[in-house]
C-alpha positions in Angstrom: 17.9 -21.3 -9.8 14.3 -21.8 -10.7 10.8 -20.7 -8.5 9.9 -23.1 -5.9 7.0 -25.1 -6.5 4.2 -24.3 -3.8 1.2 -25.1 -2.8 -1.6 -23.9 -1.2 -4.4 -25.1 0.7 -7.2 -22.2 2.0 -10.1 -22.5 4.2 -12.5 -19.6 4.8 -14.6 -19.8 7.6 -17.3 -17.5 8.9 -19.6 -18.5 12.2 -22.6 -16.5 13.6 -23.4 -18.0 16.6 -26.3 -15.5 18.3 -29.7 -15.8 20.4 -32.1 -13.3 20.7 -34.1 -13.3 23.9 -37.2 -11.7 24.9 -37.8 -11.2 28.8 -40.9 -11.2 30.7 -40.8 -9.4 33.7 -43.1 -10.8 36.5 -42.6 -8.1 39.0 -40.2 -10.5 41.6 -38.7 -12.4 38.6 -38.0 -12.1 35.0 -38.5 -15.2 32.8 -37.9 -15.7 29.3 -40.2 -15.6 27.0 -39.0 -16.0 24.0 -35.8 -17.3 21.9 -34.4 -16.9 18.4 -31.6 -18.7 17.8 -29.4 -18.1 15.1 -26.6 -20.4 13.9 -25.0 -20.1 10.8 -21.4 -21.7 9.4 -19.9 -21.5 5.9 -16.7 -22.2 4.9 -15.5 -21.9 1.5 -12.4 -24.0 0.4 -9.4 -23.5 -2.0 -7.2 -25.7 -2.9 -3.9 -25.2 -5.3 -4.9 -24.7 -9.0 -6.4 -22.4 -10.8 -10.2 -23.1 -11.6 -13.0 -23.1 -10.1 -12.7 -23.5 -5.9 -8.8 -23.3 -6.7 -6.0 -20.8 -5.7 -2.9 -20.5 -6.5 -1.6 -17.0 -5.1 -1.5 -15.3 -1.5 -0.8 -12.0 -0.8 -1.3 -10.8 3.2 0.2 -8.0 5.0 -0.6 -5.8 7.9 0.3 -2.4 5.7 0.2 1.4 7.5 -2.1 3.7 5.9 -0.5 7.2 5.6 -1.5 10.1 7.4 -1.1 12.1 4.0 -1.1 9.8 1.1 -2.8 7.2 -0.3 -1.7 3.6 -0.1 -2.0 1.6 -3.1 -2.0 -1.9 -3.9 -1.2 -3.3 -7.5 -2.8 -6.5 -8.1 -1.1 -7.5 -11.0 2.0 -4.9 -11.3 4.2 -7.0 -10.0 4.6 -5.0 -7.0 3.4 -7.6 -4.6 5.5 -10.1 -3.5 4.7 -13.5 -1.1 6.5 -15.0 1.7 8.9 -16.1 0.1 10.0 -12.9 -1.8 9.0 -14.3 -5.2 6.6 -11.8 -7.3 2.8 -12.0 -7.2 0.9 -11.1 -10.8 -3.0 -11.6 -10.2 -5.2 -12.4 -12.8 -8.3 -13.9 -11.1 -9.3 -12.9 -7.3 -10.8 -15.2 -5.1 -11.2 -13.5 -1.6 -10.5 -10.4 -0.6 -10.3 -9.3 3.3 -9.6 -5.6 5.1 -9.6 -5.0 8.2 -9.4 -1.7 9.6 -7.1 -2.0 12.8 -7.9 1.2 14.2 -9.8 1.9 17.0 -10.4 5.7 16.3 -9.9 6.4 12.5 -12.0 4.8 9.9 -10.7 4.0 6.3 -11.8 4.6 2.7 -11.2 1.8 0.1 -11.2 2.3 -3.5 -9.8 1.5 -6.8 -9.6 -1.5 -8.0 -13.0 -2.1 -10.2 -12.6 -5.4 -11.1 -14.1 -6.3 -7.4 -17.9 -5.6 -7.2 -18.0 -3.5 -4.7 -15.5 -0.9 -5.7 -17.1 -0.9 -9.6 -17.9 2.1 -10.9 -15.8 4.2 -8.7 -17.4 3.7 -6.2 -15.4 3.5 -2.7 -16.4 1.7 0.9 -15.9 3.0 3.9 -14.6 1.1 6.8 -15.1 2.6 10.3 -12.7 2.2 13.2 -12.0 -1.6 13.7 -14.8 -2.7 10.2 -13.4 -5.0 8.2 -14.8 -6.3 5.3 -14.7 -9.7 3.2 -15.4 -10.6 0.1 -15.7 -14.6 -2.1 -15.6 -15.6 -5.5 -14.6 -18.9 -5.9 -16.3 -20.4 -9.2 -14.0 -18.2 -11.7 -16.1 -19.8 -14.7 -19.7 -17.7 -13.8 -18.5 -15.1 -11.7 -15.2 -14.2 -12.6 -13.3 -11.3 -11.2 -10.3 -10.8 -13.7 -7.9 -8.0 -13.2 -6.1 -6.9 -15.7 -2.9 -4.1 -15.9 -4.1 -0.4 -16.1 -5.7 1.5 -13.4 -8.7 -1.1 -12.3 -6.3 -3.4 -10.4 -5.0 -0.9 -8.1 -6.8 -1.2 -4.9 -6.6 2.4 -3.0 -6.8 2.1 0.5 -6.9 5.8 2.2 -7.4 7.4 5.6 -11.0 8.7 5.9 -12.1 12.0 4.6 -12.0 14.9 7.2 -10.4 13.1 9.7 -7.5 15.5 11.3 -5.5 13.3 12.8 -1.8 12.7 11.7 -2.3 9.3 13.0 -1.8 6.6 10.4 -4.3 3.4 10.9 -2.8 -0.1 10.2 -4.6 -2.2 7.8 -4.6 -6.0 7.6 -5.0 -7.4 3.9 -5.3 -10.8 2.5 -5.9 -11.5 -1.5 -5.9 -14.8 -2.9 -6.8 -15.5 -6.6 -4.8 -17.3 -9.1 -1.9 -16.0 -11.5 -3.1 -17.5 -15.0 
């Protein structure tokens, strides 16, 4: 029995929707002074394929973070699986989203140096209920290829010096393409 054939259709949206006001205060009244408005909307879209604003691949789970140990997430090990139970093996990453569920331990992410943030080692922190997201649709200038070996394993630990046994709950969504 062969693969099924899928689709996939992605829209990314981020709003900011935020005034700033400044109030007088007049003794008996307050008026307002002054306003700065701030609206901003971008949405980035993915259809199926593989090119340039194109995805073929979607990985999301809500994943517990042991109290203990690290948790680990091979992007192209073949460890990851989709919905529908057939194996995921990235190649290119599109969008990456964490969210730190949380509300009183904050998380360390590492690992994975193919994504900007995390090159060179380097790890983010997430505090109690951060989340973090990052886009790279045009794989032709800006391409984040993963390949097998230790910089596609994205390393998602509890926070250094936190005592708690308590294991925080993670939310994370990868989409990229497979070729």
């Amino acid at each position: 029995m062969s693969a099924p054939v899928k689709s996939l259709e992605t829209r990314i949206k981020i709003i900011i929707d935020s005034v700033l006001t400044a109030l007088k205060d007049e003794g008996t009244t307050v008026e307002v002074s002054a306003t700065d408005p701030c609206q901003i909307t971008r949405t980035m879209s993915l259809d199926t394929g593989v090119l340039d604003d194109l995805a073929d691949v979607l990985y999301h789970e809500l994943r517990p973070v042991a109290a203990e140990a690290d948790e680990t997430v091979d992007l192209t090990g073949g460890d990851l699986t989709d919905a529908f139970g057939e194996p995921l093996t990235l190649v290119k990453v599109k969008a990456v989203y964490i969210r730190n569920n949380d509300e009183l331990l904050g998380i360390t992410i590492g690992g994975a140096t193919a994504l900007p943030i995390l090159a060179d080692a380097e790890k983010l922190n997430l505090p109690p209920l951060g989340s973090v997201l990052l886009q790279c649709p045009l794989t032709t200038l800006n391409t984040w290829a993963v390949a097998a070996g230790t910089s596609d394993i994205l390393t998602i630990s509890k926070l250094a010096g936190t005592a708690s046994t308590a294991s925080p709950d993670v939310d994370i969504v990868i989409i990229g393409t497979n070729t």
